[in-house]
N, C-alpha and C positions, 0 to 999 in steps of 0.2 A: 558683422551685423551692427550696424549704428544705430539705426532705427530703433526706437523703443517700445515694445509691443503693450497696450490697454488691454487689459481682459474687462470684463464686467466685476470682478471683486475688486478691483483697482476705482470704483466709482461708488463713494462713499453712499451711503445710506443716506444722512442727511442733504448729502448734495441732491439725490436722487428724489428726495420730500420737494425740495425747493423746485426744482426743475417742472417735476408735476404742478405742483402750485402755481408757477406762470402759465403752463400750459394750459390748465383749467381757465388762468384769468386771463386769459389772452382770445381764449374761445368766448367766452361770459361778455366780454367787451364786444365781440364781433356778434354776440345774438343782441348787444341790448344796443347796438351800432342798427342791427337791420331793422326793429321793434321801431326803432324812434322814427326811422327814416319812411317806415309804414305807418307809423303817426301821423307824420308830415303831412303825408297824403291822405290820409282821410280823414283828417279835421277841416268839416265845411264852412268853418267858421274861420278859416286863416285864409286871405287871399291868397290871389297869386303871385306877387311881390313877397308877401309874408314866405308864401313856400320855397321861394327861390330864395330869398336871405337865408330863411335857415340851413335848409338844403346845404347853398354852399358854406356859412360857417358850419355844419358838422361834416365836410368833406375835406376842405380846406385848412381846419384845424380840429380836427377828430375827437383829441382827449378835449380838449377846453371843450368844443363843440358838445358834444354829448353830455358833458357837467353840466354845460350852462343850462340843455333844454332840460333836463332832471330835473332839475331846481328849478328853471323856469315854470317848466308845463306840465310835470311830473304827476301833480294832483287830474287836472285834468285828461291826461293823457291815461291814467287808471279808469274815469268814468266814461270816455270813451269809448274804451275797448271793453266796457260790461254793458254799455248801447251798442256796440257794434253784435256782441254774442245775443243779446234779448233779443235784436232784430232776426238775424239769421233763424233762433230759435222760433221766432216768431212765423219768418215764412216758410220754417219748415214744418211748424203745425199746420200752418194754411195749408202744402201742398199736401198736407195726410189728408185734412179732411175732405179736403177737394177733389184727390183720390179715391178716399174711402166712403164718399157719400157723405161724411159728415156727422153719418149718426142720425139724421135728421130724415125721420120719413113723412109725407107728404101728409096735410092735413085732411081730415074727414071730409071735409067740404072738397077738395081735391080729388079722393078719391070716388065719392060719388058724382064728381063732375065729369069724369072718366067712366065711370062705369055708365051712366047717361048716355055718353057720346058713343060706347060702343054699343048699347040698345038703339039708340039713335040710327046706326049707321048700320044694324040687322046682321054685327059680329054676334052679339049676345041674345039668348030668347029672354021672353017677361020673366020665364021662373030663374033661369040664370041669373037675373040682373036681381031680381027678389033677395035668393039667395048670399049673393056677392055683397047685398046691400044690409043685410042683416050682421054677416059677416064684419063689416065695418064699423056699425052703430055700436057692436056686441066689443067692439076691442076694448083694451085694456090700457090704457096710454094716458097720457097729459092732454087732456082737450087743451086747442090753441085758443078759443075764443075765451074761455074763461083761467086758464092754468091749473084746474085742479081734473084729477083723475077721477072716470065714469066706477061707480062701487059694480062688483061683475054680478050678473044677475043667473 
């Protein structure tokens, strides 16, 4: 038997720190490698000559490449990506409320313009629509024409 057999205690401790260590930055380099390259592209403010320089210098020479835009665009390349999340957050409030209604129910004058229309069209009788209408006047809410709230009677 020539061969030399490796066990794992045969692989120092410290070799084994080190080895982790590139491993980590080896990974670190290839997340802030794809971060940049998602910069690239969504910065509306760099043509498209700009996109393609850079593009190929971080492809073409990777470590220089990714140094350089760091340092170059690094500052903005942070405020970016915290416009890039405000908006997102931003349309996804819109689609709640857009969803949700809003929150926003229909003003007084709205709803008696409704309740009119169905008297009008002999859905509703006079005491129905009385009732319905008193109902309304009687709420409790932010009047739209003025902004303050009716005192409840």
């Amino acid at each position: 038997m020539d061969t030399q057999m490796y066990l794992a205690y045969d692989y120092p401790l410290l070799s084994m720190f080190w080895t982790m260590l590139w491993f980590f930055l080896w990974i670190l380099w290839f997340i802030l490698l794809f971060r940049i390259i998602g910069d690239i592209f969504r910065d509306d403010a760099l043509g498209g000559w700009g996109k393609a320089g850079w593009m190929a210098f971080v492809i073409l020479l990777p470590f220089l490449g990714v140094l350089v835009y760091v340092i170059a665009r690094g500052k903005s390349m942070g405020r970016r990506e915290i416009d890039h999340a405000r908006e997102k957050q931003q349309a996804f409030d819109a689609y709640v409320r857009e969803t949700a209604g809003g929150g926003s129910r229909p003003s007084r004058a709205e709803e008696l313009h409704r309740l009119a229309d169905l008297r009008t069209r002999g859905d509703i009788s006079e005491e129905e629509f009385q009732r319905a209408k008193a109902l309304v006047l009687n709420d409790d809410r932010p009047s739209t024409s003025t902004g303050t709230t009716t005192a409840p009677r």
